[in-house]
N, C-alpha and C positions, 0 to 999 in steps of 0.2 A: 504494500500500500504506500510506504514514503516513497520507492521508486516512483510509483507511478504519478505521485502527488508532484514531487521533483520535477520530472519531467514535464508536468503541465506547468510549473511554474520557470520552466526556461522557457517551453514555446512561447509564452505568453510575454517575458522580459526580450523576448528576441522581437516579435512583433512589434511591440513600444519601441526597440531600440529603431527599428527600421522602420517605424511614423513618425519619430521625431527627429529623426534623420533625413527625411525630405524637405525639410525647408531648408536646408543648410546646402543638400547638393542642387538644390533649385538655383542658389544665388551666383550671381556674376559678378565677376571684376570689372571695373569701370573702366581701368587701363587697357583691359584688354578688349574691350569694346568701342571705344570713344578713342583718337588720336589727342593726347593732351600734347601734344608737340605743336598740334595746328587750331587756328582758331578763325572760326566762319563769325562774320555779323549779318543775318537776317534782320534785310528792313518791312514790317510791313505788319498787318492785325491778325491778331490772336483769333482765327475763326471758331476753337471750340477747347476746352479744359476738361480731361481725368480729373479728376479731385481727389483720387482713392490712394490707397496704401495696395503694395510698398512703396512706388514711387507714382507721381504726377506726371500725366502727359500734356503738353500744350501741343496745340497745333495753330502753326503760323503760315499765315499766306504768304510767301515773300516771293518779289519779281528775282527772276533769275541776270546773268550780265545779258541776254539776248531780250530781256522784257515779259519773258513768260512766267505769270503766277504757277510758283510754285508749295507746293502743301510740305511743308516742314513737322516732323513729331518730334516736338522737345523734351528730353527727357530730364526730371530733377528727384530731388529729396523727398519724400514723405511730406503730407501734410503739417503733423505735429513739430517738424523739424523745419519746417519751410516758415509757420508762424513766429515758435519759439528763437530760433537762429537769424532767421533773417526780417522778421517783422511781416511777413507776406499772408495774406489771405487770396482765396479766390477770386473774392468781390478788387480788392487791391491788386492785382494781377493784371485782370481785366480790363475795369474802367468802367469805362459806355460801352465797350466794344466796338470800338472804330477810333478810337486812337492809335496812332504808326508810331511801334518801337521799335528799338535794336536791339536785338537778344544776340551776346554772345555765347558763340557755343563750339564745342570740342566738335568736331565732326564723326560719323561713326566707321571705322577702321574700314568696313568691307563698302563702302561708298553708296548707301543708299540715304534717302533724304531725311537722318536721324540723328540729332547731336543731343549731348549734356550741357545743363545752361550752367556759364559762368556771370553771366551779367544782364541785368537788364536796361536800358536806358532811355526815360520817360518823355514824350516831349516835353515838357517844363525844364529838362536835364540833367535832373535828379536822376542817379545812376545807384543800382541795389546790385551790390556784386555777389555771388551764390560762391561758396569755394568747399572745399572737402574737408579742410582740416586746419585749424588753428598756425598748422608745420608751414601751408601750401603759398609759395612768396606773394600772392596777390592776397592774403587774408588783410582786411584792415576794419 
C-alpha cells in the first residue's frame, strides 16, 4: 500500500512540476527577438491597443520612406509595469486617437513589421522613454 500511495504521489508532483513549468519555457528573450543595436522611429496614430498581460501591443499606422501606411505591432511591458515604471495608462497612451507620434523602437531580428518600444514622443514634445533596466544607458 505505501508503494502504491508513493507512486501516486510522484505522478502527481511530476505533473505540477511540468504545469508550472510552462510558463517559464513559454517566455522569450527580448534580445533575441528585437535588434537592440538598431532603432526605427515610427511616425504616425496608434490605430488600436492590447491592454493585456504579459505584454501590451500597440499598433501604429506609420507611412513607410515610399509613403505607404504601414501597420506596425508595438511590442512593450505589462500593464502594471507600464503604469507603475513609466507613468502610462491606456487612456494616456492614446489621447483622442488621432494625435501623430514617434515611437521609438528596436526593430524585430527576422524583419517583419514588429519592434519593442523605447520611447514615445508627444506632439507637445514631451518625450516618455520605456527602457528595460535601471543598468540600460538611456535609463533616466
Amino acid at each position: 500500500m505505501k508503494t502504491k500511495l508513493s507512486a501516486i504521489y510522484a505522478v502527481v508532483f511530476a505533473v505540477c512540476g511540468l504545469i508550472f513549468a510552462l510558463p517559464v519555457m513559454a517566455h522569450h528573450s527580448l534580445y533575441s527577438e528585437f535588434d537592440h543595436n538598431k532603432t526605427v522611429t515610427l511616425t504616425g496614430v496608434i490605430s488600436s491597443v492590447e491592454w493585456v498581460n504579459p505584454h501590451i501591443y500597440i499598433y501604429v499606422d506609420a507611412k513607410d520612406k515610399d509613403g505607404a501606411v504601414k501597420t506596425w505591432a508595438v511590442e512593450t511591458f505589462p500593464p502594471n509595469h507600464m503604469k507603475t515604471r513609466f507613468g502610462l495608462t491606456k487612456a494616456v497612451l492614446v489621447g483622442d486617437g488621432k494625435q501623430i507620434l514617434s515611437i521609438d523602437v528596436n526593430p524585430a531580428t527576422n524583419g517583419k513589421l514588429l519592434g519593442w518600444m523605447k520611447a514615445v514622443t508627444y506632439p507637445d514634445g514631451h518625450v516618455i522613454r520605456i527602457v528595460v533596466d535601471p543598468g540600460d544607458p538611456e535609463y533616466k
